[in-house]
C-alpha positions, -999 to +999 in steps of 0.1 A: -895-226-132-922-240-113-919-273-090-943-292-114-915-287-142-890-294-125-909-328-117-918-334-150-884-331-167-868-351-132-896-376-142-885-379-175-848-380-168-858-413-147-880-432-172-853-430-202-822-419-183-793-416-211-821-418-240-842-388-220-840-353-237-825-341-208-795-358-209-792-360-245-801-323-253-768-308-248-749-330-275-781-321-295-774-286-295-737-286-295-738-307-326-762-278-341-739-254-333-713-265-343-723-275-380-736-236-378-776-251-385-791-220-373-765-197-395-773-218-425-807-214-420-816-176-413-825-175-452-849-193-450-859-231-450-837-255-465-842-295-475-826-315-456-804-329-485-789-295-490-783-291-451-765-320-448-742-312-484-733-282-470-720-293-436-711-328-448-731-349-429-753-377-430-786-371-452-804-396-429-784-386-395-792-348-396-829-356-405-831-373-370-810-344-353-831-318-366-865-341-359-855-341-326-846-306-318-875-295-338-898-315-310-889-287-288-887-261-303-854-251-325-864-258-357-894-261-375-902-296-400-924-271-425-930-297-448-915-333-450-879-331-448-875-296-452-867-273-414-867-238-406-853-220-380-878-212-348-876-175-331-857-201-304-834-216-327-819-180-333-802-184-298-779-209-320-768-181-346-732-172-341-741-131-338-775-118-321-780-101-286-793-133-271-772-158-286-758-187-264-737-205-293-704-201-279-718-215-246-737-247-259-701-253-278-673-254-247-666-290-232-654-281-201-677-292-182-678-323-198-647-332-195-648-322-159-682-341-148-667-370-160-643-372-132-667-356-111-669-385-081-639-372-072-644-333-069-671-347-047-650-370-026-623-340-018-645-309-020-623-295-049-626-291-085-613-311-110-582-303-130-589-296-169-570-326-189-583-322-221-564-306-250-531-299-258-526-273-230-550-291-202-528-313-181-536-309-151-541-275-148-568-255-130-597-238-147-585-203-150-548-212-151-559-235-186-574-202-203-547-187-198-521-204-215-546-222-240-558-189-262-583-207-279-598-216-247-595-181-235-613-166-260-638-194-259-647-185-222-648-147-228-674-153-253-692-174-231-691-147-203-705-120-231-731-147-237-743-152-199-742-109-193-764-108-224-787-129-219-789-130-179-786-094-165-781-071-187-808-056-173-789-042-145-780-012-161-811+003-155-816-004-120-792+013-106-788+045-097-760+059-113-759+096-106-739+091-072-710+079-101-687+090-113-658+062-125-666+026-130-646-003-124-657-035-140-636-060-120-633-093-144-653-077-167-641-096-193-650-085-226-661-054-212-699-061-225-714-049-191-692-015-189-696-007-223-734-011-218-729+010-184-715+034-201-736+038-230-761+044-204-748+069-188-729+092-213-708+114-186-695+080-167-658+070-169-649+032-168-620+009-161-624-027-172-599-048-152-590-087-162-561-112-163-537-105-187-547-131-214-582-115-210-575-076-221-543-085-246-577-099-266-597-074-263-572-048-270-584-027-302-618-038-296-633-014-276-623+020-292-664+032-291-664+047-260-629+068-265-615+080-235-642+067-216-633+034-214-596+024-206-585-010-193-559-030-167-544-058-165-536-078-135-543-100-105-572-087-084-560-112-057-531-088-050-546-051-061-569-034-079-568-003-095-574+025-078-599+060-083-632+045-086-660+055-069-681+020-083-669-015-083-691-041-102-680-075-103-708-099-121-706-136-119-669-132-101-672-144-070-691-178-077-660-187-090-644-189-061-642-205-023-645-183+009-610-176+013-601-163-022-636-141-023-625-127+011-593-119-008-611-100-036-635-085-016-605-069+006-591-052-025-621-036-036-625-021+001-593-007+002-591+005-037-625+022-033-627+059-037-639+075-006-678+076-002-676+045-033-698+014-030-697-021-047-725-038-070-725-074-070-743-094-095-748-133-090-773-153-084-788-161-046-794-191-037-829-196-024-842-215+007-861-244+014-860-271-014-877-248-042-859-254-076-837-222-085-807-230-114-784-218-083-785-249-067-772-265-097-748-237-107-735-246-076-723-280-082-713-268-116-686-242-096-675-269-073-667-294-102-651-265-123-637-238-105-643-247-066-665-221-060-696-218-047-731-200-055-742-182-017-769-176+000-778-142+012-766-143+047-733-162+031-728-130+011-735-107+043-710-125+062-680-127+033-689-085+027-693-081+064-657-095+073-643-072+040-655-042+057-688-034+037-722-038+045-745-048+024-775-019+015-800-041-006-806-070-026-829-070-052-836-093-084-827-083-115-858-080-135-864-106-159-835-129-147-825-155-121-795-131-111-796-104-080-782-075-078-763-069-045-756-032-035-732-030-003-712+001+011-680+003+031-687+007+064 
């Protein structure tokens, strides 16, 4: 994004502040989503009468919802009172390679920013307190016991590898590989397309507990190829593999705890193995990047952090690798950090 949009859309946020379409766009969009607009209409355009019987709503209040998301860009006003979905609106559809559905949904941070002063005030996040499992608890410790939540979160994950570097996969070199390990891999979206790529690889996909007991079943594709582990990559990894990839792992976390994981992965490491990072960099100076605002996203939610280049050289450094290159993932705000164990 260039500095004159960033002004622009700062600009507006000023003039109309909770009435601007930057503040008010997220509720936009979760409401869409959640009355599956975009679902309803990927046969084709629909009155508005009809919309709103289907998803019991207001006649008069979806007109305005859909006016306004039409002004940029979801849907489409094709003649009066009758809306189409938009080649953008399809990122609302519950199933598609680039759909963010699941991600415009979750109230997390929500919840969260609205007690946000005092993440801010201690320099730690805030505890989840909404729902029946929330009380309290911290981010990852609430998906775990809430599996609603937990599944909500793993679908956001598949959402963000989709849609933000999955073009990865072919930047690397893979031929020095031989068994993968996808540490927090989720769903195992990134391994499986890994692996896809490169028919003679291996992979482990490695999460919480909560996280592969729902996947299990799901990933019987790849065979053999693909088996996963369950545990607590703060006290081991699995060991064998000759490639470690963690993706949009260690943002969630402060110094200390990244250190931690870091220092697994060094000592589980096959011999002559290396470790691919993927995350975003935050950039110098005061250019806009979305890493500078992911960044106070992690702090409110998980009381992590997004890092700068030399901040990732000095955390990998102190674990015992060094880092190789860094080099943007095509197409994406996200980097792709190679390091090797020195």
């Amino acid at each position: 994004m260039e500095n004159g949009i960033a002004n622009a859309i700062v600009d507006e946020y000023l003039t109309l502040v909770d009435d601007s379409c930057v503040a008010l766009l997220p509720h936009a969009l979760r409401i869409a989503a959640e009355f599956g607009l975009a679902d309803l209409l990927t046969g084709g355009p629909m009155d508005v009468e009809v919309l709103a019987r289907s998803v019991d709503a207001d006649v008069g209040a979806l007109y305005r919802l859909l006016r306004a998301l039409a002004s940029v860009g979801f849907f489409e006003e094709v003649t009066p009172r009758v809306f189409a979905l938009s080649a953008l609106g399809r990122r609302l559809c519950s199933e598609g390679p680039d759909s963010v559905r699941e991600s415009v949904l979750q109230s997390d941070s929500y919840h969260a920013w609205a007690a946000a002063p005092e993440a801010f005030r201690r320099g730690t996040p805030v505890p989840l307190s909404s729902g029946p499992h929330g009380g309290g608890q911290d981010f990852f410790a609430h998906k775990d016991v809430d599996a609603s939540a937990g599944r909500s979160f793993t679908r956001r994950m598949r959402e963000r590898a989709a849609s933000c570097y999955a073009g990865v996969v072919s930047i690397v070199d893979w031929s020095r590989s031989t068994v993968v390990l996808d540490v927090g891999g989720g769903d195992g979206f990134l391994l499986s397309a890994i692996l896809r790529h490169e028919p003679r690889l291996t992979g482990v996909l490695f999460d919480r507990p909560s996280v592969i007991a729902s996947v299990a079943g799901r990933l019987g594709e790849l065979g053999e190829r693909l088996r996963t582990v369950s545990g607590d990559f703060f006290r081991e990894l699995p060991d064998g593999a000759d490639t470690h990839v963690m993706s949009s792992v260690l943002h969630d976390w402060p110094d200390e705890q990244v250190d931690t994981i870091l220092e697994r992965s060094r000592t589980a490491l096959a011999p002559g193995g290396r470790l691919l990072i993927v995350e975003m960099v935050v950039s110098p100076g005061d250019t806009w990047h979305p890493s500078k605002w992911s960044d106070l996203g992690m702090l409110v939610l998980t009381g992590g952090r997004e890092r700068t280049g030399p901040e990732f050289e000095d955390r990998l450094n102190k674990a015992g690798y060094t880092v190789s290159a860094i080099r943007p993932i095509p197409g994406s705000y996200f980097t792709l950090i190679d390091a090797e164990p020195r």
